[in-house]
Structures are given as structure tokens and as C-alpha cells.
N, C-alpha and C positions, 0 to 999 in steps of 0.2 A: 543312589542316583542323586544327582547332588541339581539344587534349582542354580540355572544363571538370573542375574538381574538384568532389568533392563532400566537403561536412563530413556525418561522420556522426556522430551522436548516439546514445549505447547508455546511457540513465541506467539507474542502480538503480531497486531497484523503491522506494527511500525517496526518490530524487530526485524520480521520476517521480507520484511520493504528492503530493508536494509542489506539484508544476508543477498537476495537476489539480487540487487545491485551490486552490491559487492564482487559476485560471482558473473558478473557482468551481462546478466539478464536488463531487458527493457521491461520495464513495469507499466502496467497499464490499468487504473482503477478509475468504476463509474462516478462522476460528477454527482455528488450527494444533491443538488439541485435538478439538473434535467435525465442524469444518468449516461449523457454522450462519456464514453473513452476519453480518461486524460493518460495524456503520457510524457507530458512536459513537467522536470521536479518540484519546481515548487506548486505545481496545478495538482501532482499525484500528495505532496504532504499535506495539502490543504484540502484535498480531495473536492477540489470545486475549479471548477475551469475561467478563464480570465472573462468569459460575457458575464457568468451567473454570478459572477465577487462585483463586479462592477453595477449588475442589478442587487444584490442585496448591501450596497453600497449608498446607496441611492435611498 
């Protein structure tokens, strides 16, 4: 009996951002300040929405 291998794949969560974009998914991650849904790209790589960068701007 012979073992198969397996590749396993553990991306980041920035890899893994990427691959479902890629594949033409819309991403949607919580605002590391209040937790509302962002889904606009530069709000999802910064993981913080354009009120809560403007408050910790400030």
C-alpha cells in the first residue's frame, strides 16, 4: 500500500486576500477599530475604514 502525500497550503491572511480577489471574489474584513465591514481595497489592506484612519489620525 503505497502513502500519497499531501501539499498543504497555510496562506496569510494577505496571501489569501489576494488569491480571492484574484478569483474574482469581493472581500470583506472587520475595521480593526470599530469592527464595521470594509470592502473597499485600500479600507480591506489597511484593515481600518476611512472614519477610524481619520480618527487615529488626529
Amino acid at each position: 500500500m503505497s502513502k500519497t502525500s499531501r501539499v498543504i497550503f497555510n496562506p496569510t491572511d494577505d496571501e489569501l486576500l489576494e488569491i480571492l480577489r484574484d478569483a474574482g471574489y469581493r472581500v470583506s474584513v472587520p475595521c480593526r477599530r470599530c469592527g464595521h465591514p470594509l470592502t473597499a481595497d485600500h479600507s480591506v489592506d489597511r484593515r481600518l475604514g476611512p472614519s477610524c484612519a481619520r480618527r487615529e489620525a488626529a
